[in-house]
C-alpha positions as CSV (number, residue, x, y, z in Angstrom):
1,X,-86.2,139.8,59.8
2,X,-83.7,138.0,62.0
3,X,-80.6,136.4,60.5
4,X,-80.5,133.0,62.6
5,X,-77.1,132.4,60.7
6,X,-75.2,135.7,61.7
7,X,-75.9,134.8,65.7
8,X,-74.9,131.8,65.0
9,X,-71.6,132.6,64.0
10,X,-71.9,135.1,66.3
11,X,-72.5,132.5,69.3
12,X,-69.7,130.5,67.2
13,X,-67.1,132.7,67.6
14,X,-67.7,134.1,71.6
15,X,-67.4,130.5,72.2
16,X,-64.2,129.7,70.3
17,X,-62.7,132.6,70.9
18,X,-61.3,132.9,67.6
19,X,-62.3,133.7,63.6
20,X,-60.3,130.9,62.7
21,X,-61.3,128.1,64.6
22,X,-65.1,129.3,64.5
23,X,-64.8,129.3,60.7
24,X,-63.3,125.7,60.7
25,X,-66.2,124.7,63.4
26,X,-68.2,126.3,60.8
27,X,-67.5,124.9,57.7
28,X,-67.0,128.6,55.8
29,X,-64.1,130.4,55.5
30,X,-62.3,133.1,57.9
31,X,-63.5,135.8,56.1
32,X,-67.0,134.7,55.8
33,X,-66.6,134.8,59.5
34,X,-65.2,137.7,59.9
35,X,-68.3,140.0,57.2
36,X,-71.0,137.9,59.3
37,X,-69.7,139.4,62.9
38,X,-68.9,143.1,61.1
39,X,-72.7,142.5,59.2
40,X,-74.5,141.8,63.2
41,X,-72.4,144.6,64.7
42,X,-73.7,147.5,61.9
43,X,-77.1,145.5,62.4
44,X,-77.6,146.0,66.1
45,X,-75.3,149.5,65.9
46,X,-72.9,148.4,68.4
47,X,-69.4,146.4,69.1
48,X,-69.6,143.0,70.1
49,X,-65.9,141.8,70.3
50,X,-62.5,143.5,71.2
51,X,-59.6,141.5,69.3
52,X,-57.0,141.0,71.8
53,X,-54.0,138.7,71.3
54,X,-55.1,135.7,71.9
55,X,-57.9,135.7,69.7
56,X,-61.5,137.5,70.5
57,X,-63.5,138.4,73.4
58,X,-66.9,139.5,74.0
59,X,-67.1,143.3,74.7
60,X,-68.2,144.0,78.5
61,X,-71.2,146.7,76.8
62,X,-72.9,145.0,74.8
63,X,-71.7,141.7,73.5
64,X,-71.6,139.5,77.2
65,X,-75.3,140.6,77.2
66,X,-76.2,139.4,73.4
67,X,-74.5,136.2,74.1
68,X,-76.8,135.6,76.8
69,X,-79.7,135.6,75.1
70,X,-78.2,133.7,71.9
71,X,-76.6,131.2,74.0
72,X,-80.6,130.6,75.3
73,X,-82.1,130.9,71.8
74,X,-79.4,128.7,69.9
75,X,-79.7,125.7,72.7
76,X,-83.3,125.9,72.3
77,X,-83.1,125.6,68.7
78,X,-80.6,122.4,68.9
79,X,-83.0,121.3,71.2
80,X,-86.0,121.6,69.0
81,X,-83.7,120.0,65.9
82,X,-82.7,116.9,68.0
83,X,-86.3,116.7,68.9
84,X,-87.1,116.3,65.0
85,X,-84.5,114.0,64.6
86,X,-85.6,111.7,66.7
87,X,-89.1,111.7,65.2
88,X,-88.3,111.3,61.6
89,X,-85.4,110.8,59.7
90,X,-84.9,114.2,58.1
91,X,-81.8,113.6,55.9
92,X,-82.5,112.8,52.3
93,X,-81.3,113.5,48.9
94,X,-77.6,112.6,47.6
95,X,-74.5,112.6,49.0
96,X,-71.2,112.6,46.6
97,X,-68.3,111.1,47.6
98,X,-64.9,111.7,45.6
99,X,-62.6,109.4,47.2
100,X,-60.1,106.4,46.1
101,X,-62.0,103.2,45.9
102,X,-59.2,101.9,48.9
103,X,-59.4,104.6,51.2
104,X,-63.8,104.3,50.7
105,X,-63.2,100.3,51.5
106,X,-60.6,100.4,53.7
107,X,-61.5,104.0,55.6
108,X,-64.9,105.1,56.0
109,X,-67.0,101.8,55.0
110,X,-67.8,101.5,59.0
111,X,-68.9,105.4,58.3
112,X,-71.0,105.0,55.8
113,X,-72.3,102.0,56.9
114,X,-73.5,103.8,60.4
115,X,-74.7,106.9,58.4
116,X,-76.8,104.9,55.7
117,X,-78.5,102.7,59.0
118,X,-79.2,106.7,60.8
119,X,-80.2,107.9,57.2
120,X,-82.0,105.1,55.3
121,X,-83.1,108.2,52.9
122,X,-80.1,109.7,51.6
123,X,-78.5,108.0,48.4
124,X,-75.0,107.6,48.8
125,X,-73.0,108.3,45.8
126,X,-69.2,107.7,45.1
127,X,-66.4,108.7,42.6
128,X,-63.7,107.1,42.3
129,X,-61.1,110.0,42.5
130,X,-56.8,111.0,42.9
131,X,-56.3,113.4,45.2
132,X,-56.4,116.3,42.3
133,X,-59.5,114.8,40.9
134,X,-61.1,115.0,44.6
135,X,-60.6,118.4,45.1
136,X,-61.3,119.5,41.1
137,X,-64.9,117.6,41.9
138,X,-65.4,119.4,45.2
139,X,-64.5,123.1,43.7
140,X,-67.0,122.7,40.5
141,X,-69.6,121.0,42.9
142,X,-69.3,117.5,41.5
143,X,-68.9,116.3,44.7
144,X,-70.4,116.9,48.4
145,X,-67.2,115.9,49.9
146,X,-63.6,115.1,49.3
147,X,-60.6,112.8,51.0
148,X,-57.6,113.6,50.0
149,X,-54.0,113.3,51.4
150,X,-52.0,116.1,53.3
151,X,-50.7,118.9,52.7
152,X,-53.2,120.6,50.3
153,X,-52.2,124.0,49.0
154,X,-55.7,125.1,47.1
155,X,-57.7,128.3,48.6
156,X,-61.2,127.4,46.9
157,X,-61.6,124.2,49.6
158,X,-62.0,124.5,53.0
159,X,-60.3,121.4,55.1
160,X,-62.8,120.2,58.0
161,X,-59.8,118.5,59.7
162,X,-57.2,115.7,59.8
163,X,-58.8,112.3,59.4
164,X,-55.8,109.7,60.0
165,X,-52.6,108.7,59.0
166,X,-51.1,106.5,56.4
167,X,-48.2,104.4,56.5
168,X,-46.1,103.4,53.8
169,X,-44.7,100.5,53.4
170,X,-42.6,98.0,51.2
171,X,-44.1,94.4,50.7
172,X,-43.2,91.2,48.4
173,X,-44.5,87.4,48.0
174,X,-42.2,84.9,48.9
175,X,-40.0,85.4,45.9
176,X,-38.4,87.8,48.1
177,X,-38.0,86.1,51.2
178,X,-34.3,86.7,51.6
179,X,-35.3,90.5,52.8
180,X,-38.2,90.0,55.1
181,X,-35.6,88.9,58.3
182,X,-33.5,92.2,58.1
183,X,-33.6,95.6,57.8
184,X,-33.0,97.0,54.2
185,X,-31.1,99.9,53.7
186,X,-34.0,102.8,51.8
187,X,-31.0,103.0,49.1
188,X,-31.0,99.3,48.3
189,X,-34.6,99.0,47.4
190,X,-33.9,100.6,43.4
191,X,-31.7,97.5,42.7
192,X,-34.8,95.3,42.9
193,X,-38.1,95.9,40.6
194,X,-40.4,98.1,41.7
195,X,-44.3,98.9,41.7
196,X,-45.8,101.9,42.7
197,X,-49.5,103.4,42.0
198,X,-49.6,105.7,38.4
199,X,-47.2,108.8,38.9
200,X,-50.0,111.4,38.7
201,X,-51.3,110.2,42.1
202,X,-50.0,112.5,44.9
203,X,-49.3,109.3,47.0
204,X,-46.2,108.3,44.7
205,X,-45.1,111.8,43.8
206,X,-44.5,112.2,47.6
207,X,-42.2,108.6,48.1
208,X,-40.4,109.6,44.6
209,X,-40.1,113.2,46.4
210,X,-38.5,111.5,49.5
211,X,-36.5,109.2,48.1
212,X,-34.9,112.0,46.0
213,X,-34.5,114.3,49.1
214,X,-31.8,110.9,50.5
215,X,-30.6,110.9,46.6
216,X,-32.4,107.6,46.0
217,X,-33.0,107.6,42.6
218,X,-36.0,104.9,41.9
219,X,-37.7,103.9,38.0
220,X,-40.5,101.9,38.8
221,X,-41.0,98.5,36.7
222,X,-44.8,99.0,36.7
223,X,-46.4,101.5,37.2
224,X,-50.6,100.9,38.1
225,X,-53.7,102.4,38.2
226,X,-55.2,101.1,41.4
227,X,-54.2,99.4,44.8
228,X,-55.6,96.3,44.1
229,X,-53.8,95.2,41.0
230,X,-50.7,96.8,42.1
231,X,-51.3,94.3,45.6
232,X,-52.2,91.5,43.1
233,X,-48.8,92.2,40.7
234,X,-46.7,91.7,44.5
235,X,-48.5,88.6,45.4
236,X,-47.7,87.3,42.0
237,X,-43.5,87.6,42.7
238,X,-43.9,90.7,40.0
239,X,-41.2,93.2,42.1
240,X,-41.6,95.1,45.3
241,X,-44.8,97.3,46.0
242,X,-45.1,100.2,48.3
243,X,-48.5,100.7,49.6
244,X,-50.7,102.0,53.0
245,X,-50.4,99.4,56.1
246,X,-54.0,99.9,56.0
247,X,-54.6,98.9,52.7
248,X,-53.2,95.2,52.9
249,X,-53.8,94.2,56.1
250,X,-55.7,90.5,55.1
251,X,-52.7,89.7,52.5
252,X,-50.3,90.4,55.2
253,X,-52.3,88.1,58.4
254,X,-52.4,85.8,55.5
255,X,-48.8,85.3,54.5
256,X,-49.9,86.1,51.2
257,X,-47.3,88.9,51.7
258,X,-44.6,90.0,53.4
259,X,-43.3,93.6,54.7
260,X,-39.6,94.8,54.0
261,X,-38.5,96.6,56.7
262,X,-36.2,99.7,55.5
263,X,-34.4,102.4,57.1
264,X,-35.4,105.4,57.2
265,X,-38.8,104.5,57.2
266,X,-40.9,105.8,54.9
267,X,-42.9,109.2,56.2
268,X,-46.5,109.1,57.4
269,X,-49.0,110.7,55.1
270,X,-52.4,112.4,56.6
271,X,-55.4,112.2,55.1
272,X,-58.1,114.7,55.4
273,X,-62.2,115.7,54.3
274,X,-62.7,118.9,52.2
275,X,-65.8,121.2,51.2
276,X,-66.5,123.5,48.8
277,X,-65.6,126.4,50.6
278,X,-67.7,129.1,48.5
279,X,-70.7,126.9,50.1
280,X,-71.9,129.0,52.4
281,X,-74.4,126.5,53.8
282,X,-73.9,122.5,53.0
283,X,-76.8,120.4,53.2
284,X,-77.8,118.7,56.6
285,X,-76.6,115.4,54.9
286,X,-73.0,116.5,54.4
287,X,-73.1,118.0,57.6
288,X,-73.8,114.9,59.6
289,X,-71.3,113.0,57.8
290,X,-68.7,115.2,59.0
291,X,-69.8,115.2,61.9
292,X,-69.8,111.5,62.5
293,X,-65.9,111.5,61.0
294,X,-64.9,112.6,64.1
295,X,-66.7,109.9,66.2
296,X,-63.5,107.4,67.0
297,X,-65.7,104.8,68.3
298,X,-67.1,104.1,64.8
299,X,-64.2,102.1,64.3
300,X,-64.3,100.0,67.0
301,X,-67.3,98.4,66.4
């Protein structure tokens, strides 16, 4: 019987040009890759790629001619699969989020609102997760999907890509009005109180990481379990909080809050979508989620 999912890697790969980037087109990992294309070659009893040093081209005997023919076969089969989708709605079941509450409200709400309108079927699902909790609910298959923030160092999850960018910043009620017409030098910002989201989230390990690389030694006065109370604490003159531009965008158009400009900034954070990686086929509903992350104009509407 014919393995539809070896020529598709197959097909993945001659059109890539590379294990790597197929496998990330792919959702699986590099060596997943790399058995399916050794599996097809033993299969069919013949070599289908030459590595070279830019990554991996079709062999002139043999491989150009199979990925004629697979090329013809996959695009009829996309064909026949768009076809279907346009008759029925074919995604159902559930699909588990592990994410922070802000970055689901304040990130991928205009996803998931454009996904549940496509997919009226599928029951949406969300957990309220850190970073570490994310990616502990993705590996043990609590969870479809993970955002997390960048870097990541953890070989059972495969990243699908980069989803944005996170800026830092320091913000205050009116309290503190004597530092929102200057700059503030990063050093200064310890000698007034500070609040920062619980240690054990990777977002506050990285500024306390920073600020120790410049020898800025900050003690937080309180330190929270979520970005709402710890933007409720700064509106209420409590101390000084540091949280994502993204997160507090009303408060600031508001007044309710004001940003302390400091120098240096703080860095950017990325933010990115995981899968299980020992998955070796998600679900059509994960699938088009991810695939609609990387439609910008989602966004915009």
């Amino acid at each position: 019987m014919v393995n539809l999912e070896l020529y598709r890697v197959f097909y993945t790969v001659a059109k890539v040009g590379s294990l790597t980037k197929a496998a990330e087109e792919l959702y699986i990992s590099q060596p997943a890759v790399s058995q399916a294309i050794k599996q097809l070659e033993q299969q069919l009893g013949g070599k289908l790629f030459n590595r070279v040093s830019r990554g991996m081209v079709l062999t002139d005997t043999g491989g150009k001619q199979v990925f004629e023919i697979v090329e013809k076969a996959i695009k009829m089969l996309d064909s026949a699969e768009d076809r279907f989708k346009e008759i029925k709605n074919i995604a159902t079941g559930t699909l588990t989020i592990s994410a922070a509450d802000t970055v689901v409200t304040h990130f991928l709400m205009p996803y998931i609102k454009t996904y549940h309108e496509s997919y009226p079927n599928v029951n949406i699902l969300f957990k309220n997760s850190t970073t570490k909790e994310a990616i502990e609910n993705v590996k043990h298959g609590k969870a479809d999907i993970g955002f997390v923030n960048l870097p990541i160092y953890d070989k059972d999850v495969i990243l699908t890509g980069q989803m944005g960018m996170m800026e830092d910043i320091f913000v205050a009620s009116d309290k503190y009005s004597e530092l929102f017409d200057k700059v503030v030098d990063l050093k200064d910002i310890p000698n007034y109180p500070i609040l920062l989201l619980d240690n054990t989230t990777s977002t506050t390990k990285e500024i306390i990481n920073f600020m120790d690389s410049l020898n800025v030694n900050i003690v937080p006065e309180f330190e929270v379990g979520s970005v709402e109370l710890l933007i409720e604490m700064a509106k209420n003159g409590l101390g000084i909080a540091c949280v994502a531009r993204r997160f507090i965008t009303e408060p600031l158009k508001k007044g309710e809050l004001h940003e302390i400009r400091v120098t240096p900034p703080l860095p950017l954070r990325a933010t990115g979508a995981i899968l299980n990686k020992d998955v070796s086929t998600h679900p059509f509903a994960v699938k088009e989620f991810i695939r609609l992350l990387d439609d910008e104009s989602i966004l915009k509407r």
